[in-house]
N, CA and C atoms as an extended XYZ file, in Angstrom:
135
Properties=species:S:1:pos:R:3:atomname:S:1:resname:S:1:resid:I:1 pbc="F F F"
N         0.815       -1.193        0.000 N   UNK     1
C         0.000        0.000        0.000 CA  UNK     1
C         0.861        1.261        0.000 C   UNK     1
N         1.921        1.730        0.312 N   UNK     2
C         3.089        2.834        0.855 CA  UNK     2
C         3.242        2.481       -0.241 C   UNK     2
N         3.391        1.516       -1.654 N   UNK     3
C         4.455        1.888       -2.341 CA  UNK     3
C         3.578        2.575       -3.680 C   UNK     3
N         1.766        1.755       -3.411 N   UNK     4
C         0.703        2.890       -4.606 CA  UNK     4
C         0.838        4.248       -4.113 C   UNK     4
N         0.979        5.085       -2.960 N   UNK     5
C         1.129        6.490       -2.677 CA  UNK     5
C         2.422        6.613       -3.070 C   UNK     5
N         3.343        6.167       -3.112 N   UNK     6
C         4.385        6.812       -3.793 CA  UNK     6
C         4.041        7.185       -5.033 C   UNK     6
N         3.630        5.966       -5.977 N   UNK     7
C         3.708        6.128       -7.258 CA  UNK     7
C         2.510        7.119       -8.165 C   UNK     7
N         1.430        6.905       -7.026 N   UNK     8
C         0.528        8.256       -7.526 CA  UNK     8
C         1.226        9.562       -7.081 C   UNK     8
N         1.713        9.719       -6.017 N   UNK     9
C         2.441       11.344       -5.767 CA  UNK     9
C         3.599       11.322       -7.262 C   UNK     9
N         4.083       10.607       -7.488 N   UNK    10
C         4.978       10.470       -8.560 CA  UNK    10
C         4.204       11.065       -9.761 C   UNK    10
N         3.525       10.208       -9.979 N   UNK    11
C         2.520       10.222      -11.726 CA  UNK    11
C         1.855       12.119      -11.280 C   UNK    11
N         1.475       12.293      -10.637 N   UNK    12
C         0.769       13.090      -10.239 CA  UNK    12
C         1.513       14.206      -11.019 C   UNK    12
N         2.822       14.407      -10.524 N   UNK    13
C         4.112       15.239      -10.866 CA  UNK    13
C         4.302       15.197      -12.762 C   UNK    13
N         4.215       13.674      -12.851 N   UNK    14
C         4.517       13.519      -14.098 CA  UNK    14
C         3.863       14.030      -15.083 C   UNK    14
N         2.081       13.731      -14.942 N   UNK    15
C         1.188       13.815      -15.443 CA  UNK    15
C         1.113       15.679      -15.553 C   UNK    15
N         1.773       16.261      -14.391 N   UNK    16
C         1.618       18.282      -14.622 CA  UNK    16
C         2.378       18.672      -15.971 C   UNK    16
N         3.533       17.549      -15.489 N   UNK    17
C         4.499       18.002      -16.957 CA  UNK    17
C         4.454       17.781      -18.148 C   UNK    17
N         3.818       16.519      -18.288 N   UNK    18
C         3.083       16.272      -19.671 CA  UNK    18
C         2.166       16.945      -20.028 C   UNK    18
N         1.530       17.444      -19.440 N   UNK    19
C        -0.090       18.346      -19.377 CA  UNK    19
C         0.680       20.080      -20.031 C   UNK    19
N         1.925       20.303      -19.570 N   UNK    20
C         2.513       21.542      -19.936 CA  UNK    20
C         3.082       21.424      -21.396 C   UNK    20
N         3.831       20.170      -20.852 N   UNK    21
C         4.490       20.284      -22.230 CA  UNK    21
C         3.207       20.155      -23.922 C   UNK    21
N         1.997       19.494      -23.872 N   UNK    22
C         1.291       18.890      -24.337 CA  UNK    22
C         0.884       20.591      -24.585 C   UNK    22
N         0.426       21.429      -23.699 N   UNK    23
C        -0.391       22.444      -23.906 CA  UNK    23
C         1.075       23.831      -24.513 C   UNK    23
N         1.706       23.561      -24.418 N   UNK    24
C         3.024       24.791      -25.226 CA  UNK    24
C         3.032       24.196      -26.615 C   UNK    24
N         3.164       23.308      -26.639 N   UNK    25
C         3.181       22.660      -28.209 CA  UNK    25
C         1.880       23.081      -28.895 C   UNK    25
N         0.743       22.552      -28.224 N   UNK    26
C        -0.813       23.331      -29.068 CA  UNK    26
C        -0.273       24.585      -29.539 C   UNK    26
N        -0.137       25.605      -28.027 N   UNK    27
C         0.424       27.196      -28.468 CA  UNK    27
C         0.931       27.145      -29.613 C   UNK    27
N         2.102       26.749      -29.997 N   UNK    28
C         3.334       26.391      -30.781 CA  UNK    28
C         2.715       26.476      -31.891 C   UNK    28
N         1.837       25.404      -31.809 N   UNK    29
C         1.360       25.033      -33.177 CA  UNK    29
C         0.270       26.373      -33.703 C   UNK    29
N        -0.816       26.786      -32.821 N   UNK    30
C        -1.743       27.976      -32.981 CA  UNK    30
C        -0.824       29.184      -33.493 C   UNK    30
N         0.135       29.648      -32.786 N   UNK    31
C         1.289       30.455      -33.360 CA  UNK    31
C         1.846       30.689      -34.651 C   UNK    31
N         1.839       28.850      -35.158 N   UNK    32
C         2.686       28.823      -36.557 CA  UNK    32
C         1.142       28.812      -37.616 C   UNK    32
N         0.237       28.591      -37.268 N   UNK    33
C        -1.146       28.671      -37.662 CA  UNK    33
C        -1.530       30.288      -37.720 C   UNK    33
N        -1.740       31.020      -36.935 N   UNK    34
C        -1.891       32.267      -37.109 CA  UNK    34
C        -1.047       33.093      -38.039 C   UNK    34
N         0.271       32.802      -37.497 N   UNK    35
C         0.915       33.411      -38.610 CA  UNK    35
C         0.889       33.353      -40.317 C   UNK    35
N         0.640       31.779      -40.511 N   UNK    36
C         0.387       31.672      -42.061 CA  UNK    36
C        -0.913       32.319      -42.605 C   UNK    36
N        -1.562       32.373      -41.615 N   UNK    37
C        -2.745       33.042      -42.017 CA  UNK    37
C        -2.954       34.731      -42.419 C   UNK    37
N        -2.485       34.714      -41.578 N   UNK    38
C        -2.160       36.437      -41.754 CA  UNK    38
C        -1.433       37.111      -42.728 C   UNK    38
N        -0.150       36.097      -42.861 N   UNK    39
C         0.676       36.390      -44.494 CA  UNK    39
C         0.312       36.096      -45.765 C   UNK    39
N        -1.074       35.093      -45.744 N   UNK    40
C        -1.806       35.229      -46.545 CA  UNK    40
C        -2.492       35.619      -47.114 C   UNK    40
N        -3.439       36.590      -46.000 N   UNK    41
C        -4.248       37.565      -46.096 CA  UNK    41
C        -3.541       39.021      -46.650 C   UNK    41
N        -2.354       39.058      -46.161 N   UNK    42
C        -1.687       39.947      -46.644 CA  UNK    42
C        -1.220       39.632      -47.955 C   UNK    42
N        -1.084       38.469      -48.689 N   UNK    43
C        -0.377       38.400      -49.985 CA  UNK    43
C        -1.888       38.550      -50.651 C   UNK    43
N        -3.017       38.461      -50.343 N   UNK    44
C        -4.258       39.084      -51.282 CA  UNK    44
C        -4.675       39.961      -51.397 C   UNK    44
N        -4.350       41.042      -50.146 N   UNK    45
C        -4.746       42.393      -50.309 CA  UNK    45
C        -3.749       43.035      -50.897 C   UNK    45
């Protein structure tokens, strides 16, 4: 039993950092998305 509370306080930790890293990359990606968009709009006007 002591050694499932370890490993959930563990995952717990793990699971924040995946959750960050997972959600900067979306950004990342919305970023490189916005931008093409906009230089597009600009190459029609």
């Amino acid at each position: 039993m002591e050694g499932i509370g370890i490993i959930l306080a563990i995952d717990w930790f793990l699971d924040r950092l995946r959750t960050t890293v997972n959600v900067y990359g979306d950004d990342c990606g919305a970023a490189v998305i916005d931008t093409m968009v906009i230089q597009k709009q600009a190459a029609v006007e």
